[in-house]
VOGU-3710 file (C-alpha; in Angstrom, 3 decimals, decimal comma):
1> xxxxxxxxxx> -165,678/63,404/219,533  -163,176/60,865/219,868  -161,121/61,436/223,146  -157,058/60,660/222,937  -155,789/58,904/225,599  -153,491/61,327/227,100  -156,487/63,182/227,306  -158,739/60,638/228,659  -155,907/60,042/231,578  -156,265/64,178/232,315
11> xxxxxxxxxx> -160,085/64,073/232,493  -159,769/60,954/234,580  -157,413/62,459/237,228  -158,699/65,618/237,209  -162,264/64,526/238,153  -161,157/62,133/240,802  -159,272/65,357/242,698  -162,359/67,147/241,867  -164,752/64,387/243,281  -162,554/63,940/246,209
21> xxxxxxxxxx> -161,768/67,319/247,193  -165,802/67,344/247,748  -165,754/64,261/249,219  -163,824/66,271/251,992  -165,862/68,810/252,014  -168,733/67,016/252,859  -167,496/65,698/255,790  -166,200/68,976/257,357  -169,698/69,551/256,595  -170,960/67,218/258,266
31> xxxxxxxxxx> -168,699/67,696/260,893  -170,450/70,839/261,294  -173,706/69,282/261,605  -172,171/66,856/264,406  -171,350/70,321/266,740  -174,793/70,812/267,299  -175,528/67,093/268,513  -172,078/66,395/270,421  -169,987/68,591/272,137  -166,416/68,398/270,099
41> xxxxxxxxxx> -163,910/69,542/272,365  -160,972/69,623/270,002  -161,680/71,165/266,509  -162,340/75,009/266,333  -166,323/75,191/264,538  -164,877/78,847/262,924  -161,938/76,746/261,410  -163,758/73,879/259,936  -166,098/76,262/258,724  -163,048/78,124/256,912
51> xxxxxxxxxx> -162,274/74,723/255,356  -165,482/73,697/254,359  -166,355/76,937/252,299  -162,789/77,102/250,524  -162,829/73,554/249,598  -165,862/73,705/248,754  -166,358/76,494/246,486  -162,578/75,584/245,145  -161,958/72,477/245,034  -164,954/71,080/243,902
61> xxxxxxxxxx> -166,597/74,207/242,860  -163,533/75,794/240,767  -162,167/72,418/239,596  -165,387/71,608/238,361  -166,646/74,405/236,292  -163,347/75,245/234,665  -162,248/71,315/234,290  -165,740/70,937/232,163  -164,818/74,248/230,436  -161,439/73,158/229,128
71> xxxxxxxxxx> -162,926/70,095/228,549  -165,692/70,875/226,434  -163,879/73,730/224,773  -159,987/72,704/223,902  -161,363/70,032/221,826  -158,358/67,652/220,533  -155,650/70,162/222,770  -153,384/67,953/224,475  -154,640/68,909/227,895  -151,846/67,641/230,152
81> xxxxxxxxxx> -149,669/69,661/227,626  -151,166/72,980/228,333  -152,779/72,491/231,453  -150,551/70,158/233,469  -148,338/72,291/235,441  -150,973/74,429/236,460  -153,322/71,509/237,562  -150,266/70,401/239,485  -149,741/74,247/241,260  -153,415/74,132/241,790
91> xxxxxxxxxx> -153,407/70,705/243,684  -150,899/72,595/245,839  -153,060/75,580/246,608  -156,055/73,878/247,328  -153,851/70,642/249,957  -152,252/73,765/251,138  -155,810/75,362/252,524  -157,382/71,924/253,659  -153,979/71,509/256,047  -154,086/74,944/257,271
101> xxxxxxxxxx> -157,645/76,093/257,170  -158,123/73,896/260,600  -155,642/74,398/262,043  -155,213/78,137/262,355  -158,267/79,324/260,238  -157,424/82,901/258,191  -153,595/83,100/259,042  -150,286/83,460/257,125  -150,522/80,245/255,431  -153,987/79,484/254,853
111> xxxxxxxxxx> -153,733/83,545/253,015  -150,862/82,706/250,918  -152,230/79,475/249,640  -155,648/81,134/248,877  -153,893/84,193/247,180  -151,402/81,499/245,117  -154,899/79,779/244,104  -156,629/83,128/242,892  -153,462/83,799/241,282  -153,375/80,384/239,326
121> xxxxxxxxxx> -157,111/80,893/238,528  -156,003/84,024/236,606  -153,769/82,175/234,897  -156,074/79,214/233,401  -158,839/82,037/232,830  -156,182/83,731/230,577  -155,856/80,213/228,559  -159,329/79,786/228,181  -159,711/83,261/227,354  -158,096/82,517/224,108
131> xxxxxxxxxx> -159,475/79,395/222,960  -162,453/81,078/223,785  -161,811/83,808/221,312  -161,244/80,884/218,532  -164,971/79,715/219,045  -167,874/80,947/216,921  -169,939/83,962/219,047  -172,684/81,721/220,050  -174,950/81,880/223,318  -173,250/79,421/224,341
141> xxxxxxxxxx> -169,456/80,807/224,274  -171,120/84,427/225,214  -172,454/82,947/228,691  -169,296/81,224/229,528  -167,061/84,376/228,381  -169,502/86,109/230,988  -168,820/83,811/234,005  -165,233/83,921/233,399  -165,730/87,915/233,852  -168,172/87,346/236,849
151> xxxxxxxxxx> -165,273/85,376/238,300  -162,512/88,118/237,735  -165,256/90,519/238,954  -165,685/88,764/242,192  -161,861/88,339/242,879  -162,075/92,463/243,421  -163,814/91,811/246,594  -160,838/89,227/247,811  -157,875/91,958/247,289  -160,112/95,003/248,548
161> xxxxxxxxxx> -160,059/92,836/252,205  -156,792/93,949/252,878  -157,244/98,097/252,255  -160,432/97,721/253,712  -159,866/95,954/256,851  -156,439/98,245/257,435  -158,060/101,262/256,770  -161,586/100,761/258,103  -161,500/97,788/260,407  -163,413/94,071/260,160
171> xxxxxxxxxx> -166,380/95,616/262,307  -167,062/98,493/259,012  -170,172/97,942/256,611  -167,467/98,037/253,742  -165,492/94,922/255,541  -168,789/92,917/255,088  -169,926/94,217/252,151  -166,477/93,118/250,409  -166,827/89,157/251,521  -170,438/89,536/249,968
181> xxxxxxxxxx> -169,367/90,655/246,718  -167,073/87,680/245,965  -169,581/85,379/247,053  -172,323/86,966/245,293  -170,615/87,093/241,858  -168,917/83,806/242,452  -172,721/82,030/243,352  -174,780/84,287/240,884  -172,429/85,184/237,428  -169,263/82,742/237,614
191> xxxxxxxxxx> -171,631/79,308/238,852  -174,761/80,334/237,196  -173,500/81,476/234,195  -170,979/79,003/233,586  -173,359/76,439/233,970  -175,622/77,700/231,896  -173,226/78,576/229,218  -172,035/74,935/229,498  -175,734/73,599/228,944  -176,539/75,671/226,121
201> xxxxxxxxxx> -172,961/74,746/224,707  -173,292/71,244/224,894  -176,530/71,891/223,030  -174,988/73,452/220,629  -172,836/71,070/219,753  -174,922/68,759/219,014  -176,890/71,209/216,100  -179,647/72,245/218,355  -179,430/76,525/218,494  -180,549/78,038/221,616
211> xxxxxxxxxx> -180,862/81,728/220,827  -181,143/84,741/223,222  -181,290/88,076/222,158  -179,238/91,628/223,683  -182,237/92,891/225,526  -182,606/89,491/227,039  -178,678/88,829/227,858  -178,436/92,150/229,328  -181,917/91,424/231,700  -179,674/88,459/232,705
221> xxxxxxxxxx> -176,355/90,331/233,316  -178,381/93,081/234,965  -179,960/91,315/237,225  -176,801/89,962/238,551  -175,553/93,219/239,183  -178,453/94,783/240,939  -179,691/91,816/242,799  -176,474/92,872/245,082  -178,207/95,462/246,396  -179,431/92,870/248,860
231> xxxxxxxxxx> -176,245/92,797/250,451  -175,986/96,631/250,800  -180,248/96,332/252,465  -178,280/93,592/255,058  -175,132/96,070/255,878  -176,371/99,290/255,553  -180,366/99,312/255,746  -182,324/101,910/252,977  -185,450/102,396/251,575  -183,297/103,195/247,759
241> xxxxxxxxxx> -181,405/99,649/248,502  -184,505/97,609/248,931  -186,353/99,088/246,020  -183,283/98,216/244,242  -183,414/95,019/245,454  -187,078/94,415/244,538  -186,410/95,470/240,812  -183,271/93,507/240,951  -185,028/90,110/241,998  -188,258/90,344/239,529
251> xxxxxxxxxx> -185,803/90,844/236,620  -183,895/87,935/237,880  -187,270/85,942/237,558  -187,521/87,307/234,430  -184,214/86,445/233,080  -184,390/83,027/234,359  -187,835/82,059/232,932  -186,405/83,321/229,379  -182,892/81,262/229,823  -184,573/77,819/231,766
261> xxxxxxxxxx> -187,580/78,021/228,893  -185,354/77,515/226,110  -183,234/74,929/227,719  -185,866/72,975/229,351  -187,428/72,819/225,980  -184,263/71,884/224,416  -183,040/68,832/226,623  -185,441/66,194/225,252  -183,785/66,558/221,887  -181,062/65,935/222,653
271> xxxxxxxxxx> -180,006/62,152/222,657  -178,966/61,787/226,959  -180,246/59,003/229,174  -182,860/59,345/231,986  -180,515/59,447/234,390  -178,630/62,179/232,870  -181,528/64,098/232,166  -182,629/63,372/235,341  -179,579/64,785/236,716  -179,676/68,540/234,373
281> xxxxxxxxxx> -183,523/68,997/235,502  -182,673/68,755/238,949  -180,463/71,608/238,502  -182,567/73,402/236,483  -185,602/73,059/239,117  -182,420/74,177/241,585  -182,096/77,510/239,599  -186,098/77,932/238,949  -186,474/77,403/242,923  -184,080/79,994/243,516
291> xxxxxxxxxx> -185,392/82,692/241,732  -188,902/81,997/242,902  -187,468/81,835/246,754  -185,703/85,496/245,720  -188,871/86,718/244,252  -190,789/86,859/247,090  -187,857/89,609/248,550  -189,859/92,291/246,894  -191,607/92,670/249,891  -188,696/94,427/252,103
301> xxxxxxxxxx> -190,051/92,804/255,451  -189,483/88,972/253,418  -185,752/90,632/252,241  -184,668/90,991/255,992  -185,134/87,269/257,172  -183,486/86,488/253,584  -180,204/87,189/255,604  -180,973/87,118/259,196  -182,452/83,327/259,425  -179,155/81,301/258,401
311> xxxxxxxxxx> -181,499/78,670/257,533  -182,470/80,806/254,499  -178,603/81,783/253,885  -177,358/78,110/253,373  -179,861/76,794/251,600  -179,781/79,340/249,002  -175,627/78,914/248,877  -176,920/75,152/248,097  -178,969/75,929/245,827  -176,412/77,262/243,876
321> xxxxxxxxxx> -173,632/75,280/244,227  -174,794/71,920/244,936  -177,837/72,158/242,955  -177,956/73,780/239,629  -173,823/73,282/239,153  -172,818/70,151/240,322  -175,972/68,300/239,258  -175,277/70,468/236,152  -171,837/69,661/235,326  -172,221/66,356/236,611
331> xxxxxxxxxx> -175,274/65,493/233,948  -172,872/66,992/231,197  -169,820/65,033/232,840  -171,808/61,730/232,682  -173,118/62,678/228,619  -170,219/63,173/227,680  -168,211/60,013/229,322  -166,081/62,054/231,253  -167,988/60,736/234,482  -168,742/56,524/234,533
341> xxxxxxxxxx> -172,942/55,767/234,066  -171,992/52,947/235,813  -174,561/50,905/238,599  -172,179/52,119/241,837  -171,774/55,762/239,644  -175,277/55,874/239,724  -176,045/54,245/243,680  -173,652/57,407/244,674  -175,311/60,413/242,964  -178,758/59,166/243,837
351> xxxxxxxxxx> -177,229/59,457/247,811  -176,271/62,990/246,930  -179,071/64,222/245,268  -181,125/62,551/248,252  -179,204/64,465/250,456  -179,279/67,717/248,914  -183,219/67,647/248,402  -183,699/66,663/252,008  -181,433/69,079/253,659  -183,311/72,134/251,420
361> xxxxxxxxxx> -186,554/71,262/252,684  -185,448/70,095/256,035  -183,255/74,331/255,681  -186,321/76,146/254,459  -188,681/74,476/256,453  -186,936/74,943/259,608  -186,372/78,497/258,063  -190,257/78,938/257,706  -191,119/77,510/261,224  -188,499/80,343/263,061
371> xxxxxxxxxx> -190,210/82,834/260,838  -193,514/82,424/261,802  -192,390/82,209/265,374  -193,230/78,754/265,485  -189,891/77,401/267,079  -187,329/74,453/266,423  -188,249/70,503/265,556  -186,970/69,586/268,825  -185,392/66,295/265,713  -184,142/69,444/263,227
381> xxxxxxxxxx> -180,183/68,998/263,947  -180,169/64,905/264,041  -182,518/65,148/260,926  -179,960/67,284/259,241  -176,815/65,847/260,139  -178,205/61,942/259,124  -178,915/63,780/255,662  -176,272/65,748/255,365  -174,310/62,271/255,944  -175,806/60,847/252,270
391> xxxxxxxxxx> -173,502/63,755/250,785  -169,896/62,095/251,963  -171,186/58,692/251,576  -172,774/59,123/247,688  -169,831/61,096/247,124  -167,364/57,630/248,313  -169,411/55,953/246,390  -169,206/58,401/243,302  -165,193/58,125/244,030  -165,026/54,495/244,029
401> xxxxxxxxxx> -166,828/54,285/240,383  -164,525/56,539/239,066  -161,527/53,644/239,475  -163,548/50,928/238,130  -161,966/50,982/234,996  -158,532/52,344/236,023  -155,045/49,848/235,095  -152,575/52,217/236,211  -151,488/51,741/239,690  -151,198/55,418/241,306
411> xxxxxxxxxx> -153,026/57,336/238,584  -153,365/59,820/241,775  -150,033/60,829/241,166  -149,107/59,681/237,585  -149,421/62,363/235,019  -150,624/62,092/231,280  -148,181/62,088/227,986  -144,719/61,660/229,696  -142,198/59,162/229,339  -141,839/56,520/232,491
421> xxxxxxxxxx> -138,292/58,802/233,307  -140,320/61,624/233,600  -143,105/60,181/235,654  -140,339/59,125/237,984  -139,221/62,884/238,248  -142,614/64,121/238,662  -143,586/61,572/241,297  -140,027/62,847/243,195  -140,847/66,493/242,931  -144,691/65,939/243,625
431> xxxxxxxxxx> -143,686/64,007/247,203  -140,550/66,872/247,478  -143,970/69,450/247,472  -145,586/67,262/249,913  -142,833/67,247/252,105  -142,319/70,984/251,899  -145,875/71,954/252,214  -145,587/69,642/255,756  -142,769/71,193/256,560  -144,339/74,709/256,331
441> xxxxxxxxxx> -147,610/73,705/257,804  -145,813/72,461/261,086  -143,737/75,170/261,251  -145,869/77,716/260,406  -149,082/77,034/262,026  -148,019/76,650/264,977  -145,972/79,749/264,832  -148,737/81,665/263,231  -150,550/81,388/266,798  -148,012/82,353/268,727
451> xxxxxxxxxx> -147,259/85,358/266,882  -150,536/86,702/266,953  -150,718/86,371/270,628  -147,462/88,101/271,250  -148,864/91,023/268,564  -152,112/91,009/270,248  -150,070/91,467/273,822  -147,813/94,328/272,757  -150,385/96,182/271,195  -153,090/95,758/273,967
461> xxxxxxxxxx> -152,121/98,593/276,377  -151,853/101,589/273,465  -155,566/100,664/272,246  -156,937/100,211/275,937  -155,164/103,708/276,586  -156,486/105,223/273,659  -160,143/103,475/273,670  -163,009/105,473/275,764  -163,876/103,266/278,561  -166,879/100,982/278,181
471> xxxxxxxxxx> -170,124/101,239/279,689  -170,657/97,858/281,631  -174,027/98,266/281,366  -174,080/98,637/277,296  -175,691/101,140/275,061  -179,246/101,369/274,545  -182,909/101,586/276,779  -182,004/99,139/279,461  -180,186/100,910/282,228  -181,110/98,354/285,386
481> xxxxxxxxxx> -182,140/95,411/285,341  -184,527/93,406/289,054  -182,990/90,279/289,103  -185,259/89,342/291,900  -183,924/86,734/294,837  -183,876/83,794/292,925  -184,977/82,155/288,916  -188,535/82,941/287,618  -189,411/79,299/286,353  -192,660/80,664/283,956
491> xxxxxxxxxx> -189,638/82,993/282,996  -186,747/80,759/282,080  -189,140/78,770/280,036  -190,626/81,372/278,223  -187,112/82,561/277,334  -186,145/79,055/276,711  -188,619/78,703/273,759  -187,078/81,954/272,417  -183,573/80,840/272,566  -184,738/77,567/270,457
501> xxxxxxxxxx> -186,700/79,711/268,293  -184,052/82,241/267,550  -180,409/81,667/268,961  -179,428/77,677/268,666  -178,437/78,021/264,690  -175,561/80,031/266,095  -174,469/79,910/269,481  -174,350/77,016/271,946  -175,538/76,373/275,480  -171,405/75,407/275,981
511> xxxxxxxxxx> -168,678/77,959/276,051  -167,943/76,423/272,320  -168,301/79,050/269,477  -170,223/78,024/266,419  -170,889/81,290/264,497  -171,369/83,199/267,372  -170,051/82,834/271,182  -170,927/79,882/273,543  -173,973/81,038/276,333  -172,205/79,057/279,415
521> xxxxxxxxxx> -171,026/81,720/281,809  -172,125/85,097/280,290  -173,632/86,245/282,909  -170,971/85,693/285,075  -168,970/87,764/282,485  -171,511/90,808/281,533  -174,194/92,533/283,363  -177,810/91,755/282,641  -177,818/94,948/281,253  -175,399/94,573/278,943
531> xxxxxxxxxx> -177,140/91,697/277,773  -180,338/93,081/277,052  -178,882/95,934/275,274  -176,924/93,327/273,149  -180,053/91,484/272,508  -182,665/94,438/271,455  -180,436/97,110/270,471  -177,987/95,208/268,503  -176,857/97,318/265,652  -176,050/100,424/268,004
541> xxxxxxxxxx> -173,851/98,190/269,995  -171,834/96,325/267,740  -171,336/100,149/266,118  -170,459/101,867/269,262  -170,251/99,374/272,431  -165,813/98,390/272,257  -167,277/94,779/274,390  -169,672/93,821/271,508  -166,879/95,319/268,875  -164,404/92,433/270,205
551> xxxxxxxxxx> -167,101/89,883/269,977  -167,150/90,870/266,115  -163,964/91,229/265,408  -163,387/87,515/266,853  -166,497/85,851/265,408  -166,702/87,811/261,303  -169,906/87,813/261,599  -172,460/90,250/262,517  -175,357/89,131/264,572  -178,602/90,051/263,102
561> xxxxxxxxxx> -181,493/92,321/264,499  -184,220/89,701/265,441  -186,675/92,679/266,678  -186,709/90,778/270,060  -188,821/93,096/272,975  -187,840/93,871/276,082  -190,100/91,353/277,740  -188,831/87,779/275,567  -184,889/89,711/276,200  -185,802/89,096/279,735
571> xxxxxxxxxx> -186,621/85,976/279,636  -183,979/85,411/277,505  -181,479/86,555/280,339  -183,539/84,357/282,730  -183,172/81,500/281,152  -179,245/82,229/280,648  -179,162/82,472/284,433  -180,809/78,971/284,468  -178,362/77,398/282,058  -175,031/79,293/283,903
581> xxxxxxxxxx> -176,072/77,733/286,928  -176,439/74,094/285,631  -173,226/74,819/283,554  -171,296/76,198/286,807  -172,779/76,088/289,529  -172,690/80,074/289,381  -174,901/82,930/287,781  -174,476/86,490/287,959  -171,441/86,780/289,284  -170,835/90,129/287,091
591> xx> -173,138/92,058/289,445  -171,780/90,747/292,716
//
């Protein structure tokens, strides 16, 4: 099909805010990676965490899946004509998040632009929604009609935070169960399916029927559903949810060697390059080594280190997202000439894909060696951030290509099928936006702070007054604790291997925060009991200890059961001792 040029000038824009919004993404990324090589005094980890997910999942994620949708669906619409205005309110949203994401993390303004994004997601859903009810009720159109209702479905979770977390608190199961169920039906119906859909579209287009039937659709959508149950195993441990969970995962395996079959068997029909094919069997191979990874959570012991080794956690996220959808859409971008095949095109998604295949195995690999108690690469973190480096410079790369054949001179900013006196306006209002969302951001951010503080200050006093006091020692078996005259060497070591083993993916030997809290100085903060409670009893605590509650409430995320004995906890604390004294100068200053 023949693609107007008011329409080509869309596609073009919209993939180079697409492409670049996860060229930023990537480097908060690896930004990430650099925290656990260099100490960064400045930038907040939590925050550029915050910025890297929403960006992301949003503005590459989003952008991407319903850009190819409207794309591949609207046929001759004039795109810029129905879609302009809300492309230009999304742009907003999404600068909006990646100027206040690191600077204040969740606040005021980072929550208003992420609710006026969900809201203008509604609102391009609804658009599609109706083209899509033009179409003929193919496979194709059913699977992306489902991921359009797996996206609604996950937006629940996003407006329950606010009931939840006022009426239960961030430190409830519910609180954590919520986040999980947008990311699970964002990652597992809205991605997946809207890939898929997409594939088997494209397919169709081109005369070549890929045909499921209901039973086998509804093994697909029902797996989706159930394989959630492996959130509720991770917040709220039972014997029902795992079983649930095991069903859940074989019928995922299941539903995905019925779907991947018929597509894989499909592709060399149809008339794509190798590089393009190259590109949709890499995310097929994403998909089929995600639900053989998920398959082996039958076993209820394999479910638990699913979600307590964050190895395991990230790489499946990647899996998803960078795997089977952007090397999806990407393949079908680059077939259908909305992405350049270019030499430089090309140089850049090699880089990516080089990076995403080397940071899974260098993720589950790592994953595999904590599991088996074997402990860290002492070369893990350098390994990973040099590969997670390929991402932001293939996706530069990628970036660059996509101007190679540009003539207009700011086709950032200039905007398809308008007159040159209504570009002008539209350039004036789009830098009047800019202005205003600086404006806001300086004001606000800053302000945001502040005003938490101050809240946090008045209301301090009524909750200490009405809290129980807290047990310094903690809650659970250890109620003293020998420190002995000085450090047990044989000790410290023994604990240090554990720490490596077990700790380092989220907490540092600083007093900076990655997921969890810095080690420097907590033992001149908390008694030794305290700490081994924390470290083998850790669900009681964070349940019923008001110290541990405060650690959760600051970091959002709870800190897994490990199964760590008494004897490595020791040595644990030992070797905390070693590392407050080389830190400080001081250890154990909470017991003297």
């Amino acid at each position: 099909m023949r693609i107007s040029k008011p329409n080509e000038l869309f596609i073009r824009i919209w993939n180079r805010w697409a492409v670049g919004f996860f060229l930023i993404a990537a480097l908060f990324g690896v930004t990430m990676r650099a925290f656990h090589i260099v100490e960064i005094p400045v930038l907040e980890y939590r925050h550029i965490l915050h910025t890297h997910s929403h960006i992301a999942l949003l503005g590459w994620g989003f952008m991407m899946l319903i850009g190819t949708m409207i794309f591949e669906l609207e046929g001759k619409q004039n795109f810029g004509k129905k879609y302009g205005w809300l492309f230009i309110a999304l742009l907003v949203s999404l600068l909006g998040m990646l100027f206040s994401f690191p600077v204040q993390g969740y606040g005021v303004v980072s929550i208003s632009f992420s609710t006026l994004f969900v809201l203008l997601s509604y609102a391009f859903i609804f658009k599609l929604w109706k083209t899509l009810g033009q179409k003929e009720n193919t496979t194709g159109i059913r699977l992306i009609r489902w991921s359009l209702i797996g996206y609604l479905i996950s937006t629940l979770g996003l407006w329950a935070l606010g009931p939840v977390t006022a009426t239960l608190g961030r430190m409830h199961e519910m609180y954590f169960m919520t986040i999980q169920w947008f990311l699970h039906f964002q990652l597992n119906a809205w991605f997946v399916l809207g890939t898929l859909g997409l594939i088997v579209f494209f397919a169709e287009k081109r005369g070549i029927k890929i045909l499921f039937s209901g039973n086998q659709e509804m093994v697909l959508l029902g797996s989706i559903l159930l394989t959630y149950a492996l959130v509720v195993t991770w917040a709220a441990p039972s014997p029902m949810s795992f079983w649930i969970n095991s069903v859940a995962v074989v019928l995922q395996a299941v539903a995905y060697f019925m779907v991947l079959r018929k597509i894989w068997k499909a592709l060399p029909h149809l008339e794509l390059t190798r590089f393009v094919r190259g590109m949709i069997y890499l995310a097929m191979v994403s998909l089929i080594a995600k639900a053989i990874l998920q398959l082996l959570l039958v076993v209820p012991a394999v479910a638990v280190i699913s979600y307590t080794i964050r190895m395991f956690v990230i790489g499946f996220l990647h899996l998803v997202l960078l795997g089977a959808m952007t090397f999806g859409l990407a393949g079908l971008a680059m077939a259908e000439g909305r992405l350049p095949l270019s030499p430089l095109s090309k140089i850049g998604w090699v880089l990516v894909a080089l990076g995403f295949v080397g940071t899974e195995l260098l993720l589950f690999g790592q994953g595999t060696m904590v599991w088996l108690a074997l402990g860290y690469w002492s070369w893990y973190h350098t390994a990973l951030f040099i590969l997670a480096a390929l991402f932001p410079l293939g996706l530069l790369i990628a970036l660059l290509s996509l101007f190679e054949t540009v003539s207009s001179p700011n086709p950032f900013i200039e905007f398809p099928s308008i007159t040159n006196q209504t570009k002008s306006q539209t350039m004036k209002k789009a830098m009047i936006w800019s202005m205003g969302i600086v404006a806001m951001l300086l004001t606000s951010c800053g302000g945001g702070s502040e005003s938490q503080s101050s809240s946090t200050g008045t209301s301090a006093p009524a909750e200490e007054a009405a809290a129980p006091a807290a047990d310094p020692k903690g809650i659970g078996e250890v109620k003293n604790v020998d420190l002995g005259t000085g450090i047990d060497p044989a000790l410290a070591d023994k604990g240090k291997a554990i720490v490596d083993m077990k700790c380092t993916a989220c907490h540092q030997l600083n007093d900076k925060r990655l997921v969890g809290p810095g080690f420097q100085g907590v033992t001149n903060r908390r008694r030794p009991e305290w700490i081994m409670n924390m470290i083998t009893n850790v669900d009681v605590m964070l349940d019923q200890d008001p110290e541990a509650q405060k650690l959760l409430e600051e970091c959002l995320t709870r800190m897994p059961n490990q199964n760590i004995s008494l004897d490595d906890a020791r040595g644990i604390l030992e070797y905390m001792r070693v590392n407050d004294e080389e830190k400080s100068g001081q250890r154990d200053a909470a017991v003297k």
